[in-house]
Phi, psi and omega in degrees: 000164119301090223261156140239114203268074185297134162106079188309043180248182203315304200303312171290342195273322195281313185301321175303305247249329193264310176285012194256334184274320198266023194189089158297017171234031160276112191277124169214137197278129149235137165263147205208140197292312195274188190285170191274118200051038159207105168274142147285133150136146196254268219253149158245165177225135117205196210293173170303318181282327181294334177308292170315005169257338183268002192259329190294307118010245226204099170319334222261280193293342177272349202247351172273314179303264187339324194285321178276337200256162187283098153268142204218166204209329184252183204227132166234149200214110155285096185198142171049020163104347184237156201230159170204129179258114183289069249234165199033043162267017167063103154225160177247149186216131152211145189310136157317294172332280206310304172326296183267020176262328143357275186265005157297272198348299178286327178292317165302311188316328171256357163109014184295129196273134163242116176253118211242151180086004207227096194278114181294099149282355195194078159008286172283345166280345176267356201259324177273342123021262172254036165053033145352089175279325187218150183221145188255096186269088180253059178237074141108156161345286180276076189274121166287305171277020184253343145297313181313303174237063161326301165349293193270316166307326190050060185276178191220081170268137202246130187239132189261175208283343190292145141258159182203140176242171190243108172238176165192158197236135171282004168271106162218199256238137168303297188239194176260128179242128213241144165222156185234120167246143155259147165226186193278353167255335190161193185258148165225133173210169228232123173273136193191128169192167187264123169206019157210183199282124189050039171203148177222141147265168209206090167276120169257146188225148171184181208248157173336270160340272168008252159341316178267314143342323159270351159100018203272344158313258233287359171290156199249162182309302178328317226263341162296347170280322179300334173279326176283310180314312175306332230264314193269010211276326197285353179263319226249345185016069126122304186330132177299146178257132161265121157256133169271029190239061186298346201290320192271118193270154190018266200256353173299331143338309192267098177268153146267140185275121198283095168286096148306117156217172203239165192251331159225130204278353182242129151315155137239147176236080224265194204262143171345311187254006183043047184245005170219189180219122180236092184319136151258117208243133191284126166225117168097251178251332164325321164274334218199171166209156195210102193307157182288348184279035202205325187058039190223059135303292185293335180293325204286317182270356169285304184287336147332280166325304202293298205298344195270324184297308185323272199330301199309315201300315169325305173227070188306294215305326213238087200249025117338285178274354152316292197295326229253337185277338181312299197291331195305293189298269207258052143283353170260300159008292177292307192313336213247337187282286218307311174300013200242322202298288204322292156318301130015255178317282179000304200286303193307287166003297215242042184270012215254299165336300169291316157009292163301333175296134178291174186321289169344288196286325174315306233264301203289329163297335144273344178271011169244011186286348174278328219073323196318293179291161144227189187289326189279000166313306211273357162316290148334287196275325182196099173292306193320289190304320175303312206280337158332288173300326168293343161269317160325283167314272196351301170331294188293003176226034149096332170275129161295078193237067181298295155313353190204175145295122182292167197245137180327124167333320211259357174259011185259111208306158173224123187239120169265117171057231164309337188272151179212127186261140211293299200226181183267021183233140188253117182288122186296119183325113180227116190291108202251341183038075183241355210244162152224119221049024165092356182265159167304182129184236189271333174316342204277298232302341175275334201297307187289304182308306169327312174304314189286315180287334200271021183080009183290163183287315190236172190221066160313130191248149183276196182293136208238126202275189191254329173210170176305321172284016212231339151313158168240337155212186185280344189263034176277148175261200189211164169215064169251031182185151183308312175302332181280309180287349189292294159005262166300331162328312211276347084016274165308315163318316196293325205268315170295325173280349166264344175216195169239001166300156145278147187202127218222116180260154195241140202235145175197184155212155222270335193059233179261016176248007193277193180050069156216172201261157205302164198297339208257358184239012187169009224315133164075344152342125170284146181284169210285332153216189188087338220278148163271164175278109193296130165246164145203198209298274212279136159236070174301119163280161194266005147221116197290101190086024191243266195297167178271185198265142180265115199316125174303119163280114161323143192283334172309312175292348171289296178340298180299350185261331169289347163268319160341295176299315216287302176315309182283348186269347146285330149284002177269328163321302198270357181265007173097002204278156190304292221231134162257108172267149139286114163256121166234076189197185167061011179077027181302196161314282216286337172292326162317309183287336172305304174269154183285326162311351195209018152212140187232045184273121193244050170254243182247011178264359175246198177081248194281192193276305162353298183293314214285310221270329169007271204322289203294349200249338155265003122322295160301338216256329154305326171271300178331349178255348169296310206297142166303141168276002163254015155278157181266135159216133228226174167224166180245100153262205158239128192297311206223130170295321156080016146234159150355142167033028169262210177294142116262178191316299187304321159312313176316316210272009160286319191282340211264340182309321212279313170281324158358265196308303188297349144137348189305131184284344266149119150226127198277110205252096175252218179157154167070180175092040168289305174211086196342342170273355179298130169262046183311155171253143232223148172152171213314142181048050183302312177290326200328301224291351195279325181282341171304324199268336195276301196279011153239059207194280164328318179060054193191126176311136174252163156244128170262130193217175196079110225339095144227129192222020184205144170319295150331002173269277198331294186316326204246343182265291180331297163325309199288332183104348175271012178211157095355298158225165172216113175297097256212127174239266201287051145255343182284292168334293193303320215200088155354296179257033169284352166297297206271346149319283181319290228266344199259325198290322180282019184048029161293081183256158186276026163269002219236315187213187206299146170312307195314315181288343199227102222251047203273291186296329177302288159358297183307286175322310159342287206305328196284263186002293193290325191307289190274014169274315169308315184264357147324290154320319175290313194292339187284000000 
């Protein structure tokens, strides 16, 4: 073929350079604006395994890359006056320059045409040019041709909240470095790594708002580096901040980073003479973008490179299905960076968020802010320091394990008012629709008591309704009658003489999803006959020409349903339960008032959120005076609505200040089931970021819920400071005993931490004890 490669960066040069090894009678041109060996920009990083996709690739050229670049293993994380250091994450640093004089170098060696100087306006005048089968668009961030046929590419640029200026220095760095400063406008910190012999680079960053608060928009370039320099001076010992961007006037140094992705990575383009289709193809940040606090820009377009030579090579005959498995593989590829990127930019965004943390939890919350890292990753890379930390967290909920091995965060007790819980993990309210007429019976007592012995801290019953109309199908139970708590007494009894769990009820009404039939016979079905009648904020059905229509609830019928709740929450007193939840979430009643989608009320309980949030909060507050007061009770909301003009993250951390204050201990961070139109976006602790933002935003303990399903989850959310507990629904389902399964898989044994947390042998021992008080008599 006949390739052309717009844009000398890593990706075109890598890409000329592989497809040039594997097939020499491909003639490929690349073209590049600036002069022959003179690049811009100063050190790039990434990891060890790309070094190792690139020794595979092309042997030659890795071994130059090796020969030239800085490698470092630890992380220094400088905050509130104290530095903690972080050991084995592998990273490698080389000057930008030195990278692509590398590979222009290797690319002449092999026959690769490099044409310089020459800034491409027009695409197709360069594809007919050089008689062009395939043309490579790799020219960059601000890519031309991925404007030109937007149509087709369809990107989606999202410009973040940060500003950043890309500086460098003769001061350097031991480790890769991160500072963190306050001023009297915001936080500002410092990317900072070594990645040739006396020279580093030293990326600053800080938000926007920020930024224009210190006045640094109306600063000429000097005098905006002379401020970063004072600011950074205890990192920089005396060295000067370098800008290569002379070209650029006042405060334009400093960009917000523009997140790129593409929806499709290929053109067709025809040809001059319109006798052919010549695919114009996206590579490298020109298809994709990746924040830099991840550092895997230049890795996304070298396996770019790599991956695009593979497909060709793959489907010589066919370059079609070449293009099309290029884009099939690494669009999940980026995707998996860009959500690692995404998390990432958030946490730098928001370190404001963080603040509050000591050093310590500051230090493990960033090297786990991508999802990427997890606890036992960070295991892997510097057991010492985890385990440091992990004496440390310990420390902080009251164990003394100076002496021992400290016990995994999620095995570490947790206390709300009077209840104190062995451990952070909550078996999740799971709606099982067993009951008749709202009773219990022995499916709850196996269902819950398994659960309750299998080691979880709390046992959550599901949602249990306040009246009969107050269902969501017939097999829901209830605590609108004596016979029902009695019910659930012999339960909770059972779970307190038999384990050391808490077992805890979530009181709710179905509101307008409710009179429908159990999920197996129908989800969200109206039943086929029987149905009762449904109120909710609104009177919307929850599926349009589906469901049935609901009555607008009268404020007289409101009464009755908060003494309802009031009510139920005094047999719930009496029936032994821990813990009391509120449901205000999933688009029930009370969540109907909540969200702007499901209440269109125009009194004084609809319009703003204020007004929205009343009705639940007058709700809460009547059952908080039923519930004893030395129980802990939570609320459940849905953080995010996931349509257009619903709830957001940011209403959440409003709605949760507003139960805070009404007295609430907990907030339990679910989203969506609001609206049938909801788009959630959905992967593993998908849900984390809502809880993360409450309880540090909010300043009120969370449950964190939503796949999450591994010990390592729990261990890296908990540690990081984004949930309180964490609430587990199908890994419970699947496994009864998933507490002391996990906790036996992550090698955790009860030779290992406190006795008190693993309460299998104490049990055991009980059980002999009780065994042989009975069989004594009998022996006699």
């Amino acid at each position: 073929m006949k390739i052309v490669c717009i844009g000398g960066g890593p990706a075109g040069l890598y890409f000329g350079l592989l497809i040039k090894l594997a097939d020499p009678r491909h003639n490929v041109t690349v073209v590049e604006r600036n002069q022959p060996y003179n690049t811009f920009g100063w050190g790039v990083v990434f990891s060890d395994a790309t070094l190792e996709n690139l020794k595979q690739a092309d042997p030659v050229s890795a071994a130059q890359i090796i020969a030239a670049f800085n490698h470092w293993d630890d992380i220094d994380i400088h905050y509130s006056g104290r530095s903690v250091r972080s050991s084995g994450h592998g990273f490698i640093g080389i000057g930008r320059k030195k990278l692509l004089n590398i590979l222009q170098a290797r690319c002449e060696q092999v026959g690769v045409d490099l044409v310089f100087e020459t800034d491409v306006t027009d695409d197709r005048v360069v594809a007919e040019k050089y008689q062009a089968d395939l043309v490579i668009a790799s020219d960059g961030l601000n890519s031309r041709i991925r404007s030109r046929y937007a149509d087709s590419y369809k990107p989606d640029i999202d410009t973040r909240q940060c500003r950043f200026v890309w500086l460098g220095t003769r001061q350097t760095f031991r480790a890769f470095t991160f500072a963190f400063v306050q001023t009297e406008h915001g936080w500002f910190q410092a990317h900072a790594y070594q990645y040739e012999a006396g020279m580093s680079t030293f990326i600053v960053e800080t938000r926007d708002e920020t930024w224009k608060a210190a006045g640094l928009d109306v600063m000429g370039q000097q005098e905006g580096i002379a401020f970063c320099e004072k600011l950074f001076a205890p990192w920089l010992n005396g060295n000067a901040l370098i800008s290569n961007a002379g070209h650029l006037r006042g405060s334009a140094i400093w960009i917000r980073f523009p997140r790129v992705i593409c929806e499709t990575w290929v053109h067709e383009q025809s040809s001059a003479d319109g006798s052919r289709k010549v695919p114009v193809v996206l590579m490298g940040d020109a298809a994709h973008t990746a924040h830099f606090s991840i550092g895997s820009g230049t890795k996304l377009a070298l396996e770019d490179a790599i991956e695009l030579n593979r497909s060709i090579e793959a489907c010589s005959n066919d370059l079609t299905l070449a293009l099309r498995q290029y884009q099939d593989v690494r669009s999940v590829e980026v995707l998996k960076i860009q959500n690692a990127a995404r998390n990432s930019t958030e946490w730098f965004e928001n370190v404001a968020r963080y603040a509050h943390f000591e050093p310590e939890q500051f230090a493990y919350s960033l090297l786990t802010r991508s999802q990427r890292i997890s606890h036992e990753n960070l295991r892997l890379r510097d057991a010492a320091w985890l385990q440091g930390y992990e004496r440390w967290m310990a420390g902080r909920t009251g164990i003394d394990a100076n002496d021992q091995s400290p016990p995994p965060p999620m095995l570490t007790p947790f206390k709300a008012r009077s209840i104190a819980l062995k451990n952070r993990i909550v078996v999740s309210p799971m709606a099982m629709y067993s009951c008749v007429d709202g009773l219990v019976g022995d499916f709850h007592l196996v269902h819950l008591g398994g659960r309750a012995m299998g080691g979880a801290g709390l046992v959550m019953v599901e949602m249990t309704c306040v009246s009969p109309e107050a269902r969501i199908t017939p097999g829901c139970p209830g605590l609108w009658n004596e016979d029902q708590m009695r019910a659930f007494k012999r339960i909770v009894d059972f779970v307190h003489s038999n384990s050391d769990a808490k077992i805890g009820v979530q009181l709710g009404h179905a509101g307008r999803k409710g009179s429908t039939r159990v999920s197996w016979e129908g989800t969200d079905m109206p039943l086929p006959g029987g149905n009762w009648s449904l109120v909710s904020a609104s009177g919307l059905p929850y599926i349009e020409g589906v469901s049935q229509v609901p009555q607008a609830i009268t404020r007289e019928q409101m009464i009755t349903v908060r003494d309802e709740f009031a009510e139920a929450a005094k047999r719930a007193a009496r029936a032994g339960f821990d813990w009391l939840e509120l449901h205000c979430a999933h688009g029930y009643l009370l969540s109907s008032f909540i969200s702007p989608l499901t209440n269109q009320r125009r009194d004084e309980f609809g319009g703003s959120l204020q007004n929205r949030l009343r009705y639940p909060l007058e709700v809460f507050g009547a059952v908080r005076k039923a519930w004893p007061s030395h129980l802990p009770m939570s609320v459940r909301i849905s953080a995010h609505d996931w349509v257009e003009g619903g709830i957001t993250a940011d209403d959440a951390v409003e709605i949760a200040r507003r139960f805070k204050t009404a007295g609430a201990d907990m907030v339990d961070c679910s989203s969506g089931q609001v609206s049938k139109a909801e788009q959630p976006v959905y992967g593993r602790m998908y849900q984390t970021p809502f809880s993360d933002r409450i309880r540090n935003e909010a300043h009120i303990p969370t449950i964190a819920v939503g796949a999450i399903f591994e010990a390592d989850h729990v261990n890296s959310i908990i540690a990081s400071g984004r949930a309180d507990l964490c609430a587990l629904a199908r890994p419970h389902l699947a496994d009864a005993a998933w507490t002391l399964r996990e906790a036996a898989r992550i090698g955790v044994t009860e030779v290992d931490w406190p006795r008190q947390y693993f309460p299998a042998k104490r049990q055991l021992e009980t059980n002999f004890e009780r065994a042989a008080a009975y069989a004594q008599p009998i022996a006699k």
